[in-house]
C-alpha positions in Angstrom: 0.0 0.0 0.0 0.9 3.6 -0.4 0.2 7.6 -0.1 -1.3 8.6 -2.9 -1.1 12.7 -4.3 -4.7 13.5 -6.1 -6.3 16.8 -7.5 -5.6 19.3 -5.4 -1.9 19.5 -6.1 -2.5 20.2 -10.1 -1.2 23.2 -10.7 -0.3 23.7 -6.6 3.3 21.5 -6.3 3.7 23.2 -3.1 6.8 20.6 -2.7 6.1 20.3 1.6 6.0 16.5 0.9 9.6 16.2 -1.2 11.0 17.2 1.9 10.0 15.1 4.6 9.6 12.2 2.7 12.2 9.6 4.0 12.4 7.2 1.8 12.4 9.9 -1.2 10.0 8.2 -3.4 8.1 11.4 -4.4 8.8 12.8 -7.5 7.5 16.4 -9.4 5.9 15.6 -12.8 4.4 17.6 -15.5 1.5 18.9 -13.7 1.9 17.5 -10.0 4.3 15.4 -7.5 3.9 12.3 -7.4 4.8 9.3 -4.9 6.4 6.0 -6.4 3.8 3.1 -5.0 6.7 0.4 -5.2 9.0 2.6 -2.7 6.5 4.7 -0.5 6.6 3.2 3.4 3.5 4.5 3.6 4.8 6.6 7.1 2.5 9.2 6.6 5.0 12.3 6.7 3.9 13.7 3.5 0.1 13.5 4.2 0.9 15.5 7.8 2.2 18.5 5.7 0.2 18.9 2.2 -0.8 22.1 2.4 -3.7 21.5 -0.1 -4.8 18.0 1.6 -3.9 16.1 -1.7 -2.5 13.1 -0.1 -4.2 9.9 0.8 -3.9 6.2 1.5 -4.4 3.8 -1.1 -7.2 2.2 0.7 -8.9 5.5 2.0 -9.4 6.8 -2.0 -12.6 7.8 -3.5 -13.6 6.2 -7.0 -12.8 9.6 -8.7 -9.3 9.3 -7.2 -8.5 5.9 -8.8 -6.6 7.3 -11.3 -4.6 9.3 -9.4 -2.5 5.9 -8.0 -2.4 4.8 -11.7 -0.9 8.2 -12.6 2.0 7.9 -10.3 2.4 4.1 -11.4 3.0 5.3 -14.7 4.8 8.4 -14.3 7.6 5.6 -12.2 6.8 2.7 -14.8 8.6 5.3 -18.0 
């Protein structure tokens, strides 16, 4: 399982979670961070400091945030 960066970072890439991530698995794309599922230790540090509340677990996201895990799985997969 893993944190996973939705919506409310588009455009926002505040960059609070890039800092306090540990295990640095969180990575700035095109249009938002994003957090590699494969590496995250899913500690929570990132979700403690989004200043947007973007970040979630795996298991707590809504259907409409789905794609938001797949995005990050393919932003690390290229």
């Amino acid at each position: 399982m893993a944190y996973v960066i939705t919506f409310p970072c588009a455009g926002e890439k505040a960059a609070e979670c890039v800092e306090v991530c540990p295990v640095d698995c969180i990575a700035e794309g095109k249009d938002q961070f994003y957090i590699d599922p494969d590496i995250c230790i899913d500690c929570g540090a990132c979700q403690a400091v989004c200043p947007v509340d973007a970040i979630f677990h795996e298991e707590e996201l809504l259907d409409e945030d789905l794609p938001f895990l797949e995005k990050a799985r393919q932003h690390f997969s290229s």
